[in-house]
N, C-alpha and C positions, 0 to 999 in steps of 0.2 A: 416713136419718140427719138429716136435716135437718128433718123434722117433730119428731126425736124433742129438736134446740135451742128447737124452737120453742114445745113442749108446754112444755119445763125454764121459760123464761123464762115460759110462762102462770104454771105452779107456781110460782116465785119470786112473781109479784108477786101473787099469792092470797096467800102468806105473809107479803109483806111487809105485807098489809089485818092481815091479822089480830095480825100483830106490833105494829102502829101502837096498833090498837085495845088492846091487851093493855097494851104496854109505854110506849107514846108514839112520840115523832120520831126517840129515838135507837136506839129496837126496831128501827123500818123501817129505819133507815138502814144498822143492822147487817145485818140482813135478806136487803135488799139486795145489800149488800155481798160477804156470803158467799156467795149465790149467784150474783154476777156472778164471783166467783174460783174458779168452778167452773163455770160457762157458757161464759166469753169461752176456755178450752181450749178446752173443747169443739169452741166453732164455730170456732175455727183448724184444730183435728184435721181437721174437715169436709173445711174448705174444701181443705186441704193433698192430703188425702184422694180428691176427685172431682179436684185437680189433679194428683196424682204417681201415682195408682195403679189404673190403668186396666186392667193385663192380671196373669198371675200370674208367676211365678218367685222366684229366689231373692232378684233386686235387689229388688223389690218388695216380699218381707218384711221384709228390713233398712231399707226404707225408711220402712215398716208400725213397723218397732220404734222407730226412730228418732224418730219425731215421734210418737210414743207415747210416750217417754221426755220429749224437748221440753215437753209437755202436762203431765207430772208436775211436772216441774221448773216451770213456769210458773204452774199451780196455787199451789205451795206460795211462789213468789215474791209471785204475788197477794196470800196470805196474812198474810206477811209485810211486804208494802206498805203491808196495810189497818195489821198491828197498828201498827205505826210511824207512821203518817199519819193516824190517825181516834181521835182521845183518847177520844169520847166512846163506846165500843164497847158495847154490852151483848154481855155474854159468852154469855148463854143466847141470846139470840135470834139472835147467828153461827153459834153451832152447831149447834142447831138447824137454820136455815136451812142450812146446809153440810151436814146429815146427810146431810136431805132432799133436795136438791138432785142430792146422791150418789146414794142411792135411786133417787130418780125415774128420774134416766137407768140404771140396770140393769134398773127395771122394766120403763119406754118401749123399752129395747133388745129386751126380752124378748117384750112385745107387738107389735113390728113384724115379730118373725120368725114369729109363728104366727099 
């Protein structure tokens, strides 16, 4: 799990190169932006993750959902954050970057299990 933050964040800042290139300062910065609001879950998730959940049962899935829910909620707060605090946004290259950033970790999760 933790390679698969650490590929996310290679991913981002590949994208944030070529958003730069594309768009200019405020492509990357969106970039950026959107895939840290989809990262910084993540490795909470992680960390939460090798810290609470260790053996199986039932507390262990509700804890499982819990900071699963956490992580949603936290995402879309991120989001939220950016759009309020960052004027200068480029809207294509947030999303974009958010897709992808999305993608990548279904992909990475997909490739670490086989």
């Amino acid at each position: 799990m933790r390679r698969v933050v650490l590929r996310q964040l290679a991913i981002a800042a590949v994208i944030a190169v070529i958003a730069v290139i594309i768009g200019g300062k405020p492509a990357g910065v969106s970039s950026i932006l959107a895939a840290l609001c989809f990262i910084v879950p993540n490795a909470i998730f992680v960390l939460f993750f090798y810290l609470g959940i260790r053996g199986t049962g039932p507390a262990n899935l509700v804890l499982f959902a819990v900071i699963e829910f956490a992580k949603i909620v936290l995402t879309i707060g991120c989001v939220c954050l950016v759009f309020l605090a960052y004027k200068d946004i480029n809207w294509i290259a947030f999303t974009v970057s958010f897709v992808i950033s999305f993608k990548s970790y279904i992909f990475l999760l997909s490739k670490l299990k086989s």
